[in-house]
RODO-2510 file (C-alpha; in nm, 4 decimals, decimal comma):
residues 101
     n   res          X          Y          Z
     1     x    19,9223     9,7162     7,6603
     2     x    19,9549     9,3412     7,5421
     3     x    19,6878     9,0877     7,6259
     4     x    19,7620     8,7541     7,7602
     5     x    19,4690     8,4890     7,5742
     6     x    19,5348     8,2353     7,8345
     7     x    19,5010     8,4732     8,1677
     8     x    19,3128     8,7931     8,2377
     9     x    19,6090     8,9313     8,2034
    10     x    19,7814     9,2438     8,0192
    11     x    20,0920     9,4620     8,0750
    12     x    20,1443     9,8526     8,1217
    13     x    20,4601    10,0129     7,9582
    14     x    20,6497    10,2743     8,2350
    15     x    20,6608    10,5871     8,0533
    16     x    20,7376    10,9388     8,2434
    17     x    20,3177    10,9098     8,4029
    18     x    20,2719    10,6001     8,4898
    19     x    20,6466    10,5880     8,6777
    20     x    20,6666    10,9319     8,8652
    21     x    20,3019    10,9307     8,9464
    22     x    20,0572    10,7444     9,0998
    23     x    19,8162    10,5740     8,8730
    24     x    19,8222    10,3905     8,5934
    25     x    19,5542    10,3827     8,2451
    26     x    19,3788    10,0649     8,1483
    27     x    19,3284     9,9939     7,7746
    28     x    18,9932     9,9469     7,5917
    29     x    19,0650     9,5766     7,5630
    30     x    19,0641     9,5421     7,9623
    31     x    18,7941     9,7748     8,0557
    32     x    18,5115     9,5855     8,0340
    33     x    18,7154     9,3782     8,3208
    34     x    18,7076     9,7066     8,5606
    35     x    18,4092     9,8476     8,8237
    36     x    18,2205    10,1569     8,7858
    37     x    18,3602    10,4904     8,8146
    38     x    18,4926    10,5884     9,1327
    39     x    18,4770    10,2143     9,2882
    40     x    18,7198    10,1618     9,5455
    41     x    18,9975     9,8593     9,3540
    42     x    19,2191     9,6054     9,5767
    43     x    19,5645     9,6248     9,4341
    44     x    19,8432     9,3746     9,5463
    45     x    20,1509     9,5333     9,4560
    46     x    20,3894     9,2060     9,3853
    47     x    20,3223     8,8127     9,4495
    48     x    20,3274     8,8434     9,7604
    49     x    20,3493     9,2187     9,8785
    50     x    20,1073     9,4576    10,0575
    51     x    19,7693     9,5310     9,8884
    52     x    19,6177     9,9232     9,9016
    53     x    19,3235    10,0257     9,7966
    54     x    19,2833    10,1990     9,4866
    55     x    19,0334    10,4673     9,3235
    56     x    18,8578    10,3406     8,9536
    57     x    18,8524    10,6805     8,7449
    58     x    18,6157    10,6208     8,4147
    59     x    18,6035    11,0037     8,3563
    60     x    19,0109    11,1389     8,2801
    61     x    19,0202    10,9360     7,9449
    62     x    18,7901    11,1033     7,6814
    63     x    18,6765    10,7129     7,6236
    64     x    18,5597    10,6574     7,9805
    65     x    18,8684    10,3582     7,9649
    66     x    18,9558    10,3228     8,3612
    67     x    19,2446    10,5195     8,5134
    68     x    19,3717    10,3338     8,8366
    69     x    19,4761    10,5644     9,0742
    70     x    19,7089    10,3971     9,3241
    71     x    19,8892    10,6903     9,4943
    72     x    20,2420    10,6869     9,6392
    73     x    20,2594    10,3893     9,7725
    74     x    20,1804    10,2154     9,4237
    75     x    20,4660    10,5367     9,2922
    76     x    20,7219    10,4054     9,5119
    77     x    20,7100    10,0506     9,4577
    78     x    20,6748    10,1128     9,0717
    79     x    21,0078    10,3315     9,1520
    80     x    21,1967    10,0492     9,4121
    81     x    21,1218     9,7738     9,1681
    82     x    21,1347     9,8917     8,8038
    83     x    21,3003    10,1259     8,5815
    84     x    21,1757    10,3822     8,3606
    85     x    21,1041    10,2206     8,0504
    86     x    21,0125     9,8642     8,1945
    87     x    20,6741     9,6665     8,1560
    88     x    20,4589     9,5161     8,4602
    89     x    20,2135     9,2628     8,4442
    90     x    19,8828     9,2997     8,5979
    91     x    19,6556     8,9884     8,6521
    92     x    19,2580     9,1073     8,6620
    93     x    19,1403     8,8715     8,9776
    94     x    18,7791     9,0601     8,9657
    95     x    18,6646     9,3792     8,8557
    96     x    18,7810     9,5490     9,1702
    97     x    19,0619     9,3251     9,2620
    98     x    19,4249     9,2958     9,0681
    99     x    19,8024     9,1946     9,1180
   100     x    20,0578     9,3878     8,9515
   101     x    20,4029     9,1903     8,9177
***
């Protein structure tokens, strides 16, 4: 994950995971910028496209770094608008609100 200095802002590489399934890891750089475990997340799923709610999970990394789990709905945009191998971007709005793009 690459930080932006001028933005909260950071991108997520689309290996295997994080394009056939649902969620998505945050690095230790970002966490900090991320609610509590199990806090429900806002995520708007392109500039201008439908927000869901997500699920913070602090306890499936060994480092309690947050695991965003989106569900299909954040799978099958991932899958509609990117390919396997790609890089989103995902601006941190609050610490239970982002916009992936």
């Amino acid at each position: 994950m690459k930080q932006s200095a001028e933005r909260n802002t950071f991108s997520v590489h689309l290996g295997k995971a994080y394009y056939e399934m649902g969620f998505f890891n945050v690095g230790v750089k970002e966490a900090d910028k991320f609610g509590p475990d199990g806090a429900e997340i806002l995520v708007r799923l392109g500039k201008n496209g439908r927000t869901i709610t997500a699920t913070i999970n602090r306890r499936a990394n060994s480092n309690a770094t947050p695991r965003v789990m989106c569900g299909t709905a954040y799978r099958d945009w991932v899958q509609k608008t990117y390919q396997m191998g790609d890089s989103f971007s995902i601006d941190v709005l609050s610490p239970l609100s982002l916009e992936l793009y």
